[in-house]
C-alpha positions, 0 to 999 in steps of 0.5 A: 540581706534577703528582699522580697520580690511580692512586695515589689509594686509595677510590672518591673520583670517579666513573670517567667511563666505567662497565667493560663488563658481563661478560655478553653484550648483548641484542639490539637488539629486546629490552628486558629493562631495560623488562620486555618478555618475549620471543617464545616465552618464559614471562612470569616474575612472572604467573600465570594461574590457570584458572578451578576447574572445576565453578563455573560452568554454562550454564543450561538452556534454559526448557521453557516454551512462549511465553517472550519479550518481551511488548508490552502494547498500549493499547485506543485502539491496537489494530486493531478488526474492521471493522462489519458491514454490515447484510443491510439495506442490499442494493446501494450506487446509483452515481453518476448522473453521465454524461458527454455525448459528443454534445453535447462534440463539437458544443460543439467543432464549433461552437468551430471556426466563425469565429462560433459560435453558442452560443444555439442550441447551447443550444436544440438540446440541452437539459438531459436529464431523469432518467428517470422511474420509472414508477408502480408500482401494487400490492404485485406489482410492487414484489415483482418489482423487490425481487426482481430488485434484491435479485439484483444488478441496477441499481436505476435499470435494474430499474424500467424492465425491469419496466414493460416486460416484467413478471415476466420474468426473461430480458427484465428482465435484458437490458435491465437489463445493457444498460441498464448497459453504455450509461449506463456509455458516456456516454448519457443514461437516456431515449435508453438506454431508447428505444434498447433497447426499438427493438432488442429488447434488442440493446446492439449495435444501440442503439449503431450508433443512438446513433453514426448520431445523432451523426455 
């Protein structure tokens, strides 16, 4: 038996299709249903109050001189002066250290040989000595070599200069200026002093002597 739905009255069943909406689309870039507002257009639901004016205000900078951050160092931290030195102490003595140039080429000389003799390498040359202070008799001249040491010069040389010339400041200080440059060289004290009081002084001369030796 056939019936017909049109003649049905009420809302019985849910039409399949929902009846287009009289008002027109939006546009595919726009989701009003979401609640994105769109470009260019006052959000409807928010607002922003602006702050009241007159409740919040910089702070003026602090006049106070020195303000900041403070680092508080412990004693055992902090960086002390170095100790003074006392006047006392007067010129530090150098190393009596000096290489002998003479005796390392004989030592390579004699290497070269087929048999090298080293015992008389040995005799040859033997162990040089310190120079010897000359003994200083009296309160003068320990005044004068005070004096000439406390002046700058070498303590090692001052001794020597005075024994020789005496209270002579030109002579004492050549010989002790001299006397330096050579040690300094490589030659040894006694040869220094000879070679120095054969020349007058003259550091030139002394090592023209000492390089005639050797060759």
């Amino acid at each position: 038996m056939d019936y017909d739905f049109r003649n049905k009255t009420g809302n019985s069943q849910i039409p399949m299709h929902r009846p287009m909406s009289s008002t027109p689309a939006t546009s595919s870039g726009h989701h009003p249903m979401y609640g994105y507002p769109s470009i260019g257009q006052q959000p409807t639901g928010y607002s922003f109050a602006p702050p009241p004016p007159g409740r919040h205000h910089p702070s003026p900078p602090s006049s106070t001189p020195g303000t900041g951050i403070r680092v508080m160092l412990k004693p055992e931290y902090r960086i002390t002066p170095p100790p003074q030195l006392s006047p006392q102490i007067g010129d530090i003595p150098r190393s009596n250290f000096q290489f002998d140039f003479d005796f390392e080429r004989k030592v390579l000389a004699e290497a070269e040989k087929e048999r090298p003799d080293w015992s008389k390498l040995v005799h040859e040359n033997p162990p040089s000595r310190p120079a010897e202070i000359p003994s200083q008799q009296g309160s003068t001249t320990d005044h004068v070599v005070r004096k000439y040491i406390a002046s700058g010069l070498s303590r090692e040389a001052v001794p020597l200069a005075v024994a020789n010339f005496g209270d002579d400041p030109i002579k004492v200080r050549e010989f002790a200026n001299g006397y330096t440059l050579l040690r300094e060289m490589g030659f040894s004290s006694n040869s220094v002093a000879e070679a120095l009081l054969m020349y007058d002084n003259d550091t030139d001369k002394a090592v023209a002597h000492f390089l005639n030796g050797s060759s």
